[in-house]
N, CA, C and O atoms as a GROMACS GRO file, in nm:
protein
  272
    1UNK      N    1   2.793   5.795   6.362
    1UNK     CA    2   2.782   5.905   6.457
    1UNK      C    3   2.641   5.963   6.459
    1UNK      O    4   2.613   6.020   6.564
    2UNK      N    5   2.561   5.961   6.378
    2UNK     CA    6   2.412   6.009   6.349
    2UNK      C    7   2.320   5.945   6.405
    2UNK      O    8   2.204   5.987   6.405
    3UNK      N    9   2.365   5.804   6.476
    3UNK     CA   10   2.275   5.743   6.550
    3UNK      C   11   2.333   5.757   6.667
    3UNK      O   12   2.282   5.696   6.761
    4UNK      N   13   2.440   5.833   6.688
    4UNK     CA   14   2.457   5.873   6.850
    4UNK      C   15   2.385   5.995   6.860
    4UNK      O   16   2.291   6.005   6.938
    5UNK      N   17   2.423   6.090   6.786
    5UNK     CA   18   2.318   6.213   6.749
    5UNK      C   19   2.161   6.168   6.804
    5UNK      O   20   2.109   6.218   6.903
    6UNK      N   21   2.100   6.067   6.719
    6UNK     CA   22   2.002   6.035   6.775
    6UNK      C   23   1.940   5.977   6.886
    6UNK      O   24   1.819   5.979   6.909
    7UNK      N   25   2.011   5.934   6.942
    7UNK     CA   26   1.968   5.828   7.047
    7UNK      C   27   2.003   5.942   7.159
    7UNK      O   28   1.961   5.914   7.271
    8UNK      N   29   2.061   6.041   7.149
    8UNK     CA   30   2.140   6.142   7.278
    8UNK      C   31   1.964   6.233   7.211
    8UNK      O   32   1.859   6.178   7.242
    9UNK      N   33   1.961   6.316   7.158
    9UNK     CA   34   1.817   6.395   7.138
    9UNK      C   35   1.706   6.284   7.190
    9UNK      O   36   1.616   6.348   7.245
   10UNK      N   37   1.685   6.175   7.192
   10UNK     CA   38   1.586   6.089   7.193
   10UNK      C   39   1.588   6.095   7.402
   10UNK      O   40   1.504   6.059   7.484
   11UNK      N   41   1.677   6.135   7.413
   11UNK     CA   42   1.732   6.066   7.568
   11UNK      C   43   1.695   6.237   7.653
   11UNK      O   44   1.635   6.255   7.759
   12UNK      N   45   1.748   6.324   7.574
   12UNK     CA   46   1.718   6.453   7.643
   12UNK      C   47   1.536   6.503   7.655
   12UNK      O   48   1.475   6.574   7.735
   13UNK      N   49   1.494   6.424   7.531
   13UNK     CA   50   1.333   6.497   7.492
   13UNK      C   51   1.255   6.395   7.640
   13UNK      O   52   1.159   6.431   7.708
   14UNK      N   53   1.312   6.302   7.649
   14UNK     CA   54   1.298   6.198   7.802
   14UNK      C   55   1.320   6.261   7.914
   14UNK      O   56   1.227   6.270   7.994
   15UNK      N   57   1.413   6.304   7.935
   15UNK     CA   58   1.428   6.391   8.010
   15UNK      C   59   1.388   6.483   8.059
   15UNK      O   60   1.398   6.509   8.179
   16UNK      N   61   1.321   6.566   7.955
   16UNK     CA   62   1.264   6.690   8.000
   16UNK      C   63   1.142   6.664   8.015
   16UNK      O   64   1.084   6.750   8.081
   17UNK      N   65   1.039   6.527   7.958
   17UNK     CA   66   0.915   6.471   7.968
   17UNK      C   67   0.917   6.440   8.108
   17UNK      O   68   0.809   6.461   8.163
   18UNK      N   69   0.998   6.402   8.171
   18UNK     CA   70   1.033   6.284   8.319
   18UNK      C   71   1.042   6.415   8.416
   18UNK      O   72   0.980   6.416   8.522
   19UNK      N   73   1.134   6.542   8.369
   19UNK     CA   74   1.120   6.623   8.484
   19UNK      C   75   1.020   6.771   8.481
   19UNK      O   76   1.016   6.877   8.543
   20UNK      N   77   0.940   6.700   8.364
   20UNK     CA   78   0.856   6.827   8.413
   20UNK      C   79   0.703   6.730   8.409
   20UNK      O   80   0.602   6.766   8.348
   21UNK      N   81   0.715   6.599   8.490
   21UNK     CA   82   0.618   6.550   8.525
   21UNK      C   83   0.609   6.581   8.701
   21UNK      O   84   0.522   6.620   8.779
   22UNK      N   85   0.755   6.537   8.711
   22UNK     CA   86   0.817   6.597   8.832
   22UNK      C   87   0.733   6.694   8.873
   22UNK      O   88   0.639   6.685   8.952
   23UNK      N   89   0.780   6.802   8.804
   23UNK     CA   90   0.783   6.962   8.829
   23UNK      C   91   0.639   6.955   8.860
   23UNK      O   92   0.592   6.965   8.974
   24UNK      N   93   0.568   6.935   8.745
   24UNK     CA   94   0.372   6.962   8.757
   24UNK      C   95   0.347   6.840   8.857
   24UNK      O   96   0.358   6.930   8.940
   25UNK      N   97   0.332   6.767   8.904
   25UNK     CA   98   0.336   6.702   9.019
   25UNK      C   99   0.378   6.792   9.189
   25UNK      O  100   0.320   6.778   9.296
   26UNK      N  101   0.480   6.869   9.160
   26UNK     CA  102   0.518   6.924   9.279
   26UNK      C  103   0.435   7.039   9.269
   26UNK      O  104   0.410   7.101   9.373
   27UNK      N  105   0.393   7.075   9.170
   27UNK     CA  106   0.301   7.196   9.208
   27UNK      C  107   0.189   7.166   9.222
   27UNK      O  108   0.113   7.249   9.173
   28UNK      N  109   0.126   7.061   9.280
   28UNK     CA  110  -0.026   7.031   9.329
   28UNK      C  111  -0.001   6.983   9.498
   28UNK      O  112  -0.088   6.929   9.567
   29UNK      N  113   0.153   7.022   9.546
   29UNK     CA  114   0.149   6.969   9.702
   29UNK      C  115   0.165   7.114   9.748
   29UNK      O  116   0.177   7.220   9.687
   30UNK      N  117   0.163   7.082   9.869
   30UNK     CA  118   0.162   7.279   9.929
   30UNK      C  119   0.238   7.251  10.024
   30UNK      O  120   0.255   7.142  10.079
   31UNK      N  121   0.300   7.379  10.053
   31UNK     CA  122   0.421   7.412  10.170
   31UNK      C  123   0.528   7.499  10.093
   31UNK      O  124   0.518   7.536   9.976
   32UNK      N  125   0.616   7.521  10.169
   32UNK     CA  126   0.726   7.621  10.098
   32UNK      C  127   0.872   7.512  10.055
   32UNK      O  128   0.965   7.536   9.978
   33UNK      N  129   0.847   7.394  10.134
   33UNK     CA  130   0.941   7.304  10.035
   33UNK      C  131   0.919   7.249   9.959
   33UNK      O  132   1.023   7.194   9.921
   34UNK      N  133   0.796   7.209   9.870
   34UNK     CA  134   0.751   7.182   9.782
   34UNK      C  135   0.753   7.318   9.666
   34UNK      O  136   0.785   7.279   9.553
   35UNK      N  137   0.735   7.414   9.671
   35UNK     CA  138   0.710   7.548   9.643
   35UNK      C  139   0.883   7.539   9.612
   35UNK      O  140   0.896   7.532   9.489
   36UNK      N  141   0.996   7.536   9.669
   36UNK     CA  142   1.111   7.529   9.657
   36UNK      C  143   1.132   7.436   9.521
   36UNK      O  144   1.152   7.464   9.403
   37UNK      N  145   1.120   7.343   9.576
   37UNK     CA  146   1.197   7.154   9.519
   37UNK      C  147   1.083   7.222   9.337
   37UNK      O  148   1.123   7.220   9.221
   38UNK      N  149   0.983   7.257   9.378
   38UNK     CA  150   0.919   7.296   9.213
   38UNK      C  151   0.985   7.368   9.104
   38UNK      O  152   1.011   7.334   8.988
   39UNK      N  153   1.007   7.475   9.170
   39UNK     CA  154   1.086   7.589   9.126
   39UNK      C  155   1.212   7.505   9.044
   39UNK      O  156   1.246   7.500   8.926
   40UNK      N  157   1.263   7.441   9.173
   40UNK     CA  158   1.422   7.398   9.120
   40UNK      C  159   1.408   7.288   8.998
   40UNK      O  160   1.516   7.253   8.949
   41UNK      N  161   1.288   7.227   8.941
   41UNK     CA  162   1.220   7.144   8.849
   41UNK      C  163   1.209   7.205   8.781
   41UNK      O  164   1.257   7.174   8.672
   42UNK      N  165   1.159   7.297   8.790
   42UNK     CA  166   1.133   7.410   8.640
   42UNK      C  167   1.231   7.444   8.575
   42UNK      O  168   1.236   7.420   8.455
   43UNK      N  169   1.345   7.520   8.651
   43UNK     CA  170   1.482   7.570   8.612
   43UNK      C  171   1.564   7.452   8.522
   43UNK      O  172   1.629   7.475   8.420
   44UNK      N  173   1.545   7.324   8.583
   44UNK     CA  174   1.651   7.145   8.643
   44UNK      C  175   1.564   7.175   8.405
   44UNK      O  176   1.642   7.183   8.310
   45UNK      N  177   1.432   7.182   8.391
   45UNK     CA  178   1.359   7.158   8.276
   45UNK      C  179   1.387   7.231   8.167
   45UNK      O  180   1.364   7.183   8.056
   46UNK      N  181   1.436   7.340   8.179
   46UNK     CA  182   1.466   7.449   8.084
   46UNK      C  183   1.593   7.447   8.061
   46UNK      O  184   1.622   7.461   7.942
   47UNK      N  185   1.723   7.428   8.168
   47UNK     CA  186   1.823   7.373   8.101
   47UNK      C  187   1.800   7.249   8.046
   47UNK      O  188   1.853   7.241   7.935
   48UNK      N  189   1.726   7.124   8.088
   48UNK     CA  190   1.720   7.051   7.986
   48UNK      C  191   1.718   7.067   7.836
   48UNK      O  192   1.794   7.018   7.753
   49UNK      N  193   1.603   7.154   7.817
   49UNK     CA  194   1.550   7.186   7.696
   49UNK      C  195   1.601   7.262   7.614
   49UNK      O  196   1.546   7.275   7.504
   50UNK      N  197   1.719   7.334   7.646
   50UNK     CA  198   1.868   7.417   7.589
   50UNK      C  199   1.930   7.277   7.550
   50UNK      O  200   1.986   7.269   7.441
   51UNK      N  201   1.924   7.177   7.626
   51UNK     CA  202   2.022   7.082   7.613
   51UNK      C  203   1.979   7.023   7.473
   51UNK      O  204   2.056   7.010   7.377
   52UNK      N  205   1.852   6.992   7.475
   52UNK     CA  206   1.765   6.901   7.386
   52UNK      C  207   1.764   6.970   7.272
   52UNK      O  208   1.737   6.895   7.179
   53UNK      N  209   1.789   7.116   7.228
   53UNK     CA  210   1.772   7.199   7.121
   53UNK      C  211   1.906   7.233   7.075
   53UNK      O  212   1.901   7.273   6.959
   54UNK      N  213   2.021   7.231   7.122
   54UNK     CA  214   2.158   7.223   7.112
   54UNK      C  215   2.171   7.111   7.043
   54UNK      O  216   2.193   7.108   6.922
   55UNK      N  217   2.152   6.969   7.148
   55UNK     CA  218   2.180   6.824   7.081
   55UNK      C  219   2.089   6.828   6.916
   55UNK      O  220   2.126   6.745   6.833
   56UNK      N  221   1.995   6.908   6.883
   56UNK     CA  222   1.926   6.883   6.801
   56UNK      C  223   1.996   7.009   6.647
   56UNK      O  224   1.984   6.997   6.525
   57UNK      N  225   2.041   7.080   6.702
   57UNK     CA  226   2.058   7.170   6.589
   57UNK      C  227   2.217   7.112   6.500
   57UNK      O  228   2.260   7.111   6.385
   58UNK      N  229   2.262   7.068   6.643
   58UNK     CA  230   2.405   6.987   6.621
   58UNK      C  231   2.386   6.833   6.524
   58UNK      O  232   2.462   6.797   6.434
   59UNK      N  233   2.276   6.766   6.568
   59UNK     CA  234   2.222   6.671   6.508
   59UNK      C  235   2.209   6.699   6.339
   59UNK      O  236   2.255   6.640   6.241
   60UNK      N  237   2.131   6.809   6.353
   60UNK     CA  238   2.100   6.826   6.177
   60UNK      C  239   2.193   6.851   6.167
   60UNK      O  240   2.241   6.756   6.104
   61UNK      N  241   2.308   6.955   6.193
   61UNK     CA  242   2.441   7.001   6.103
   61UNK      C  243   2.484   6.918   6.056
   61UNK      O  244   2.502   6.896   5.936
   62UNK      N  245   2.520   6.824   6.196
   62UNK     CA  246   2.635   6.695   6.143
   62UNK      C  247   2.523   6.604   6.038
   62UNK      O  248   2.591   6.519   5.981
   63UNK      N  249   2.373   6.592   5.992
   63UNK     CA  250   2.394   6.494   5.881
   63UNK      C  251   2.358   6.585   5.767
   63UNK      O  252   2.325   6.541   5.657
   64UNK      N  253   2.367   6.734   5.802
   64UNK     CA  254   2.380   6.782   5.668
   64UNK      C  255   2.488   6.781   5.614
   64UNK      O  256   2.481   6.782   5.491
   65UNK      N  257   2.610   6.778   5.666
   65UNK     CA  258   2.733   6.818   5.654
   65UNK      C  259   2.769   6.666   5.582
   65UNK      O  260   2.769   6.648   5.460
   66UNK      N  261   2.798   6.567   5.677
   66UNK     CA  262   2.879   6.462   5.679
   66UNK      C  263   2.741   6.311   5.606
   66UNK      O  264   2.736   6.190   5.629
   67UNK      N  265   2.654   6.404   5.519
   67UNK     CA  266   2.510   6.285   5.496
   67UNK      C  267   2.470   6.156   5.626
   67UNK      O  268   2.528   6.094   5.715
   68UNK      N  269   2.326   6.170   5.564
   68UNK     CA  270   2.273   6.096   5.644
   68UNK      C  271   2.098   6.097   5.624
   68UNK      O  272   2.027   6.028   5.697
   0.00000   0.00000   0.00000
């Protein structure tokens, strides 16, 4: 289970690399739908990164708990 642990943190820290290339990418085009679609990258990045710090605190428990 500790290498699902891992490979799921390994997959979210991707994630949030991939959409906040996105994100800083959309903020060098101009208009108000770009200005939109950015915004919603930023937000789409920070729940990621709840996600990625959750999967990670859960990660250590379970191999403190159950070794690893």
């Amino acid at each position: 289970m500790g290498t699902v642990f891992d490979i799921l943190v390994f997959v979210a820290i991707g994630a949030v690399a991939v959409t906040l290339g996105f994100g800083i990418r959309s903020l060098y085009k101009t208009g108000p739908e770009a200005r939109s679609r950015s915004n919603k990258l930023m937000r789409l990045r920070v729940a990621l990164q709840a996600l990625a710090v959750v999967l990670l605190v859960v990660a250590m428990w379970w191999k403190s708990t159950h070794g690893g």
